[in-house]
N, CA, C and O of each residue as an XYZ file, in Angstrom:
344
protein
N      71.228   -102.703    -46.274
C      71.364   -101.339    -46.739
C      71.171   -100.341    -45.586
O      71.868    -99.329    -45.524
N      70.472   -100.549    -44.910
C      70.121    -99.859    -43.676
C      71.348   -100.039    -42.667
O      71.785    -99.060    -42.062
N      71.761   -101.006    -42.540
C      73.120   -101.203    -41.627
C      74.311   -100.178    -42.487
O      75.368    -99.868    -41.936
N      74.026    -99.805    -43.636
C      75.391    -99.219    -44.409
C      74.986    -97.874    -44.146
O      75.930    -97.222    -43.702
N      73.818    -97.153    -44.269
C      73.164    -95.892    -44.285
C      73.748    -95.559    -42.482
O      74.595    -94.848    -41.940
N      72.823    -96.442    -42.108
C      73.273    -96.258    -40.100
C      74.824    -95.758    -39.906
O      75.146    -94.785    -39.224
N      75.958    -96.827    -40.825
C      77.401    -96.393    -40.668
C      78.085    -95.151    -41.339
O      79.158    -94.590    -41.121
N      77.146    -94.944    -42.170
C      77.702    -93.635    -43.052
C      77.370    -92.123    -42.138
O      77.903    -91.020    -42.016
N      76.242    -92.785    -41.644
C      75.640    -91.454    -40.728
C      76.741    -91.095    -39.515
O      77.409    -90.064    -39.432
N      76.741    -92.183    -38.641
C      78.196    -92.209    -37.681
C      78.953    -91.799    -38.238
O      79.215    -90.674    -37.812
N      79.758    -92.180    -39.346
C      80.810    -91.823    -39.833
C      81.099    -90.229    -40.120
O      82.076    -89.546    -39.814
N      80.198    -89.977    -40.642
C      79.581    -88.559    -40.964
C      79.942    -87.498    -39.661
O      80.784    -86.602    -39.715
N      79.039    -87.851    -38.416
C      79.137    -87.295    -37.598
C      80.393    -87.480    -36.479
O      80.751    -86.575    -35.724
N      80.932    -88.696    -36.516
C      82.073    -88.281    -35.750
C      83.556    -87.694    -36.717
O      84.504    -87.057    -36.259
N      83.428    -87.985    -37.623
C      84.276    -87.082    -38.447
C      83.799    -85.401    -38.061
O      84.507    -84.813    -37.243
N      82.968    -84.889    -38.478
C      82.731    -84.028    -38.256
C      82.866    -83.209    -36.814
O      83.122    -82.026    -36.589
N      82.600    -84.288    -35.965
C      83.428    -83.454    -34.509
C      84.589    -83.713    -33.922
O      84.983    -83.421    -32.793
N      85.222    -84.427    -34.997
C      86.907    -84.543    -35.395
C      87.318    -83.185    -35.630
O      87.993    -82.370    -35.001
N      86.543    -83.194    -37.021
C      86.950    -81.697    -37.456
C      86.505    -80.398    -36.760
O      87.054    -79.329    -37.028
N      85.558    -80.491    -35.910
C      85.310    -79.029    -35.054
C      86.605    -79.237    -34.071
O      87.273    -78.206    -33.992
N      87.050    -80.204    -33.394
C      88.017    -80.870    -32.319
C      89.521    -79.960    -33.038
O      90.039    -78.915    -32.644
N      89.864    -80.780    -34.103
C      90.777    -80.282    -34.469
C      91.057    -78.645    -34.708
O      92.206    -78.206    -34.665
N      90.130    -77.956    -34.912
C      89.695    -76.494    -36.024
C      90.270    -75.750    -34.092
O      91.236    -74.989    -34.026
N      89.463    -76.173    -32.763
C      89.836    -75.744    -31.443
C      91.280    -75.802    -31.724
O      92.054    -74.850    -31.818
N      91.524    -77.030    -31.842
C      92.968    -76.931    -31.756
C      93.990    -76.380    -32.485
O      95.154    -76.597    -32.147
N      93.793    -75.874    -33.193
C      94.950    -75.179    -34.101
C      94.464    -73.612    -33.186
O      95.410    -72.993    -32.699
N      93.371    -73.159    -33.027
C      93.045    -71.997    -32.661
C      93.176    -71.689    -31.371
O      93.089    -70.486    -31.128
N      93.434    -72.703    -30.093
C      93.895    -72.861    -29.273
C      95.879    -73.244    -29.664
O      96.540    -73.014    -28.651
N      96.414    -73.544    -30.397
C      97.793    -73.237    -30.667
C      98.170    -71.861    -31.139
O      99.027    -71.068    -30.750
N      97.360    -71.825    -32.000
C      97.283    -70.120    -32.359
C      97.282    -69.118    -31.033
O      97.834    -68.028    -30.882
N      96.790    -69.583    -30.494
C      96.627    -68.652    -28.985
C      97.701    -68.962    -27.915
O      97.954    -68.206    -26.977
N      98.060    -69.664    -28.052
C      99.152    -70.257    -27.246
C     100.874    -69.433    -27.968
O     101.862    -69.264    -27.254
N     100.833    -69.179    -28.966
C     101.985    -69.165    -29.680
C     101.878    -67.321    -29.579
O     102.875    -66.670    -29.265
N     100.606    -66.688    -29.876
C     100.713    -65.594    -29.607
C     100.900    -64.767    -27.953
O     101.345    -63.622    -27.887
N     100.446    -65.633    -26.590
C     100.748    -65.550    -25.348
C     102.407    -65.830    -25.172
O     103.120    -65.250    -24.353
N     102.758    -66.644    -25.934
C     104.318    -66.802    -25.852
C     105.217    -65.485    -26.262
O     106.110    -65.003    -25.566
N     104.836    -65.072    -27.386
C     105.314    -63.981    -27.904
C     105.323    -62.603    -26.991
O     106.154    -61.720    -26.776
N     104.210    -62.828    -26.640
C     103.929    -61.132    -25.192
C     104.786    -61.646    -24.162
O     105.830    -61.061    -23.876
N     104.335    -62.942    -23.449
C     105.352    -63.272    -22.458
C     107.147    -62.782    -22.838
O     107.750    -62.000    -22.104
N     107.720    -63.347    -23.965
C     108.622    -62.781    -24.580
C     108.991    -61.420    -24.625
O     110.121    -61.054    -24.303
N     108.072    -60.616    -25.021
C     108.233    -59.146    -25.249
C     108.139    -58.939    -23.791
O     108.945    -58.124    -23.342
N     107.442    -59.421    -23.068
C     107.590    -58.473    -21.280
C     109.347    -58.525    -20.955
O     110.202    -57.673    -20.714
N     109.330    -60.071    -21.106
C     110.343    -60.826    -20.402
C     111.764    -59.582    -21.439
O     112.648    -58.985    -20.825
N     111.626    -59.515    -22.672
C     112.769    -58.832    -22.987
C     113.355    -57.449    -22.339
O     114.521    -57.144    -22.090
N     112.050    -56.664    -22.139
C     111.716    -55.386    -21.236
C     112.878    -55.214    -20.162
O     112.960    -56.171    -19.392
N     113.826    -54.149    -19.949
C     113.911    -54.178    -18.728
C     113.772    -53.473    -17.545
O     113.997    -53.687    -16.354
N     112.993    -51.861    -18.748
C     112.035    -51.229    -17.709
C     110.595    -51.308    -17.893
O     110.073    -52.070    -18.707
N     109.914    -50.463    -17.082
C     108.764    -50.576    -17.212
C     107.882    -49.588    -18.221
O     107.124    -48.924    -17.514
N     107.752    -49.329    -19.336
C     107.795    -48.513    -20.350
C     106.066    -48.062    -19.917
O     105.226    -48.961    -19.953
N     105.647    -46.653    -19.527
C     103.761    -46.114    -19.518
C     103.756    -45.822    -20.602
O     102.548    -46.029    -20.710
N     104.074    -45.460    -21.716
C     103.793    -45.405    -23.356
C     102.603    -46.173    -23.249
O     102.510    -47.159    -22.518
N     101.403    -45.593    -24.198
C     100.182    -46.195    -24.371
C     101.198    -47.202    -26.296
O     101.853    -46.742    -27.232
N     100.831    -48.288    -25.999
C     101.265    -50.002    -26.663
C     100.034    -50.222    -27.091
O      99.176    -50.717    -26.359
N      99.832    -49.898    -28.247
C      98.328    -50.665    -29.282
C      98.395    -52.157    -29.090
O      97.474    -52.930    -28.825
N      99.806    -52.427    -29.298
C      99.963    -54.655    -29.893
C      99.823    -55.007    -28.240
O      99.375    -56.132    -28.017
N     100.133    -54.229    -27.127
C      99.970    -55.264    -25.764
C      98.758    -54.651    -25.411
O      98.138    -55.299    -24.569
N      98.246    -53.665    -25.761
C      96.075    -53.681    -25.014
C      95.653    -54.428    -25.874
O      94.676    -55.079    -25.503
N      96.231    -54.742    -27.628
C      95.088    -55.651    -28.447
C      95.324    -56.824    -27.714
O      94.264    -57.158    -27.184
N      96.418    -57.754    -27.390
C      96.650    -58.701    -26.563
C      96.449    -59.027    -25.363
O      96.762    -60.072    -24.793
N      95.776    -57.880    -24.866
C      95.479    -58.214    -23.245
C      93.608    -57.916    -23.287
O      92.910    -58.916    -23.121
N      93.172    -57.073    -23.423
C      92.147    -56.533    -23.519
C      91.044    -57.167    -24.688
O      91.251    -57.364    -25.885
N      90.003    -57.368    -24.016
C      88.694    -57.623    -25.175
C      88.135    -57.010    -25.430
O      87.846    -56.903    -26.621
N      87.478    -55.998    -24.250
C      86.818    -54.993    -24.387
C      86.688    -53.749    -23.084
O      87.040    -54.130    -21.968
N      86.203    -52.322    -23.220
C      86.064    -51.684    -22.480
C      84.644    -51.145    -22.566
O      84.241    -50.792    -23.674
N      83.681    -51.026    -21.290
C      82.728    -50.520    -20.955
C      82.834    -49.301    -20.792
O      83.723    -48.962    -20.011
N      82.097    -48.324    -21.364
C      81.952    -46.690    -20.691
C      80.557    -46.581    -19.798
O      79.517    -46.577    -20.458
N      80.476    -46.517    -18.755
C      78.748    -45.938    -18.164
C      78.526    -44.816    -17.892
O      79.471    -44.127    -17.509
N      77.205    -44.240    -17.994
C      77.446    -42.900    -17.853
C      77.677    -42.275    -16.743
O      77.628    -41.053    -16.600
N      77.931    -43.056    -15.935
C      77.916    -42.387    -13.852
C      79.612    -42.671    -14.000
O      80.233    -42.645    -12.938
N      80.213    -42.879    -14.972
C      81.918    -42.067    -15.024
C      82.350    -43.545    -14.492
O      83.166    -43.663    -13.578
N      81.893    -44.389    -14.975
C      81.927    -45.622    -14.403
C      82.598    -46.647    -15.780
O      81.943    -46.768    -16.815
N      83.959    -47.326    -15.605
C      84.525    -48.074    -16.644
C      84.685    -49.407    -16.010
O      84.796    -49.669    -14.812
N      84.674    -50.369    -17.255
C      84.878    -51.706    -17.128
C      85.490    -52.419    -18.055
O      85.019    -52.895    -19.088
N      86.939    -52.489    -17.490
C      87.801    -53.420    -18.336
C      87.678    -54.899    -18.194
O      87.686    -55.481    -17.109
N      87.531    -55.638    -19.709
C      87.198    -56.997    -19.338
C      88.710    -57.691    -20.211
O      89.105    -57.261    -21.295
N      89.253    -58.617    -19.574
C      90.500    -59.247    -20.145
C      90.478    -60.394    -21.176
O      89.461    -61.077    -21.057
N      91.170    -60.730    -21.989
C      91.309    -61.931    -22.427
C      91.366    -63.226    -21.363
O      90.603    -64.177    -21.530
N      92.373    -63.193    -20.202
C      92.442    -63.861    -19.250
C      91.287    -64.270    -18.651
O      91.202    -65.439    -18.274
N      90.203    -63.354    -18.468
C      88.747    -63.845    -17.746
C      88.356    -62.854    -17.087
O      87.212    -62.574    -16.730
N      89.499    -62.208    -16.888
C      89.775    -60.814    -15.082
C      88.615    -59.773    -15.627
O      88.276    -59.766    -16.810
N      88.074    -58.938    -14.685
C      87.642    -57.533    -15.356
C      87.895    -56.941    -14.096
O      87.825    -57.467    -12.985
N      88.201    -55.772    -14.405
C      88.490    -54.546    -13.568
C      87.709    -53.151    -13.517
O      88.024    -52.274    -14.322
N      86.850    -52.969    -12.723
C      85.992    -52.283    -12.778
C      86.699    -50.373    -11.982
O      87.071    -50.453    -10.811
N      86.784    -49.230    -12.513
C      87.077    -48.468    -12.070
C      86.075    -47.077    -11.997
O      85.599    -46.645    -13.047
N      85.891    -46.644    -11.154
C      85.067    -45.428    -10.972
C      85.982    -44.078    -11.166
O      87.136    -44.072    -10.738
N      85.401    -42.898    -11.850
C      86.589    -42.040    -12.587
C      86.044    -40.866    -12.070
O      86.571    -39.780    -12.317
């Protein structure tokens, strides 16, 4: 009985980081399918449009810092941040 309890427990747990494994992966396709789409929309572009674009800062951008010494910090989805003094 103890040998069946021991296998249920394994079982238990590598299923379960099956399912966290898999849950990355759809959410990592999800992310992949929406980078395709911007790549797309640049690539259709064939000028360079300065219009402030809500759908390409929600897609590029995570967040922005304000400091109070006039000091900003853009941080990217990509990893990048760009720090600018104003």
């Amino acid at each position: 009985m103890e040998e069946y309890v021991d296998l249920v427990k394994r079982f238990t747990e590598a299923q379960d980081k099956y399912n966290k494994l898999m849950a990355e992966q759809v959410d990592r396709n999800r992310q992949s399918i929406k980078l395709q789409a911007f790549i797309n929309e640049i690539k259709a572009t064939n000028t360079l449009n300065l219009e402030f674009n809500d759908k390409l800062f929600n897609l590029t951008i995570i967040n922005i810092k304000v400091y109070k010494d006039s000091h900003h910090e853009f941080n990217f989805k990509d990893g990048s941040t760009i720090n600018i003094d104003i």
